[in-house]
Each structure stands twice: as structure tokens, then as C-alpha cells.
VMD Tcl script that draws the C-alpha trace (Angstrom):
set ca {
  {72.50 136.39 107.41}
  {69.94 134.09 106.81}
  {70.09 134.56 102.93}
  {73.87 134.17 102.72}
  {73.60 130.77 104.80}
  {70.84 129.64 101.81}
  {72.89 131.04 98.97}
  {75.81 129.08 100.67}
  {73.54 125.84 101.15}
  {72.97 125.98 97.20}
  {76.47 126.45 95.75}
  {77.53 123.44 98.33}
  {74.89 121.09 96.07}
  {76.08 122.51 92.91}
  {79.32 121.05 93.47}
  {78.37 118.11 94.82}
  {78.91 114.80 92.35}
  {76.97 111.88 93.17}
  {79.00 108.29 92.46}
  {77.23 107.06 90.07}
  {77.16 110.36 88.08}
  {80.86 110.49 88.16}
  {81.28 106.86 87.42}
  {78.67 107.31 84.31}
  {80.73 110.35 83.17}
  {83.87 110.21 80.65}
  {86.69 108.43 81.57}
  {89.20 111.94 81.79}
  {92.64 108.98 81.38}
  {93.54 105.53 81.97}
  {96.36 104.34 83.15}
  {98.20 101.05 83.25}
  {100.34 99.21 85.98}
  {102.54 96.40 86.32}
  {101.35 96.29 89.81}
  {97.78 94.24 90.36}
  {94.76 95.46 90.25}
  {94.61 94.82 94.72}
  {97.96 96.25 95.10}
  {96.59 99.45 92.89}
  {93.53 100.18 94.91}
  {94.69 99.72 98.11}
  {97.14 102.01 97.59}
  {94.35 104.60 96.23}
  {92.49 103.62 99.13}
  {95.42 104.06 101.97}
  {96.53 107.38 100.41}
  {92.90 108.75 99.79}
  {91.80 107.26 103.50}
  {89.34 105.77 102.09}
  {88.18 102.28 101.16}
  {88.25 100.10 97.92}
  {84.65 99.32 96.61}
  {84.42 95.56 94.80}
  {82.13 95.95 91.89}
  {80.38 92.92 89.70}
  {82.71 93.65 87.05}
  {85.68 92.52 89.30}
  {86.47 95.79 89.61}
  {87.17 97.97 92.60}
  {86.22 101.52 92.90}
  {87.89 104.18 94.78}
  {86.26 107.29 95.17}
  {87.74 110.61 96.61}
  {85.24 112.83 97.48}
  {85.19 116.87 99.16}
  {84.49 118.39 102.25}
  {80.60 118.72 101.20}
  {80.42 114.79 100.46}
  {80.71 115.20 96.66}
  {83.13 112.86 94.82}
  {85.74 114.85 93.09}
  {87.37 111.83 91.52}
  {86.42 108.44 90.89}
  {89.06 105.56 89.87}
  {88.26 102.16 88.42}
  {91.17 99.33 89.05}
  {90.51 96.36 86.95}
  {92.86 93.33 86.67}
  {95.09 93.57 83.31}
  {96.77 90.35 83.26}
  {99.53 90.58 85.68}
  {99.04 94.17 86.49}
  {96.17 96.13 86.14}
  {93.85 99.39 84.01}
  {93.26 102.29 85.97}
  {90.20 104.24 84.53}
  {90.28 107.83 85.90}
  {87.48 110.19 86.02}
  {87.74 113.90 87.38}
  {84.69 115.51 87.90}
  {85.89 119.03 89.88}
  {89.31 119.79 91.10}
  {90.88 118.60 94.28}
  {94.06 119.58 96.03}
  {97.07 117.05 95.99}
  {98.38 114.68 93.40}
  {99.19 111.67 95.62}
  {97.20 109.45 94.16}
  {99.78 109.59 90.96}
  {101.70 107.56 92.85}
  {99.39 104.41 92.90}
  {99.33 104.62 89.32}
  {103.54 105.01 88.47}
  {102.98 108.52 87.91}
  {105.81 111.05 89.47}
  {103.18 113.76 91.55}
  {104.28 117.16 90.16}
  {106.21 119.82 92.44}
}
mol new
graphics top color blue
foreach p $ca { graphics top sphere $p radius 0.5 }
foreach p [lrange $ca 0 end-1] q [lrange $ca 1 end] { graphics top cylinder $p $q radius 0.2 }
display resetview
């Protein structure tokens, strides 16, 4: 018992993703919106349940992370003239899509 509780332990840290690992990793796609760069990550934010994160840059950071605490996905908003640049990063898979939304993507079905 005690050994499957440690082997469990270890394979929850494996797939754990720090922030600023994920935010130092690739950029998977970036997007572009006509909508601003606030309107964009609040919208992340609302549909994620989670809060924006303002950055030096003038960016804000959303991060969606899993049960264990890891972050699964990591989006950059930055302002883009009127609208705004969505820099996407994916570091494991999640379940849903409703973040496309945010960005003017149709979620698949």
C-alpha cells in the first residue's frame, strides 16, 4: 500500500509544470484579436476561474493549471494596437477547449 501511495506521489511531480518553466518553454501558437488585450484575459480568466496576472512587460498572464497544481497551459495577452497577441503555450493536455473562445476560435465538438 505504502509503495503504491509513493509511486503515486512521484508520477503526480512528474507532471507537474512550474510557471515559469511553462512560460520559458516554446510558444505552441499565437493568436490575434480584435478584442483588447483586458477584454482577452479576463475572459481567459472568468472561463478558466482563475485570475489575470499583470506582468512588467504590460502583459497579463493566465495560467490554467491541474488537479496536482501543475500548469497545463499558460497564455500571454499583450496589447496589439486596438486588439491584442495571444501567446499560447501547452505544456500537457487538459480537458475542454473553452478557452478558444477568448481568442475567436470556434471550440471543437
Amino acid at each position: 500500500m505504502k509503495i503504491g501511495t509513493a509511486v503515486a506521489g512521484t508520477l503526480a511531480l512528474i507532471g507537474c509544470a512550474s510557471t515559469q518553466t511553462v512560460l520559458d518553454g516554446p510558444i505552441t501558437e499565437t493568436f490575434h484579436s480584435t478584442s483588447s488585450a483586458d477584454e482577452v484575459a479576463f475572459c481567459l480568466a472568468n472561463k478558466n476561474n482563475t485570475a489575470p496576472m499583470p506582468r512588467d512587460d504590460g502583459s497579463r498572464v493566465i495560467l490554467v493549471k491541474n488537479t496536482y497544481g501543475g500548469v497545463s497551459l499558460a497564455f500571454s495577452v499583450y496589447p496589439e494596437g486596438t486588439g491584442s497577441r495571444i501567446d499560447y503555450r501547452k505544456k500537457f493536455g487538459t480537458i475542454g477547449g473553452i478557452w478558444k473562445q477568448c481568442v475567436g476560435l470556434k471550440p471543437t465538438k
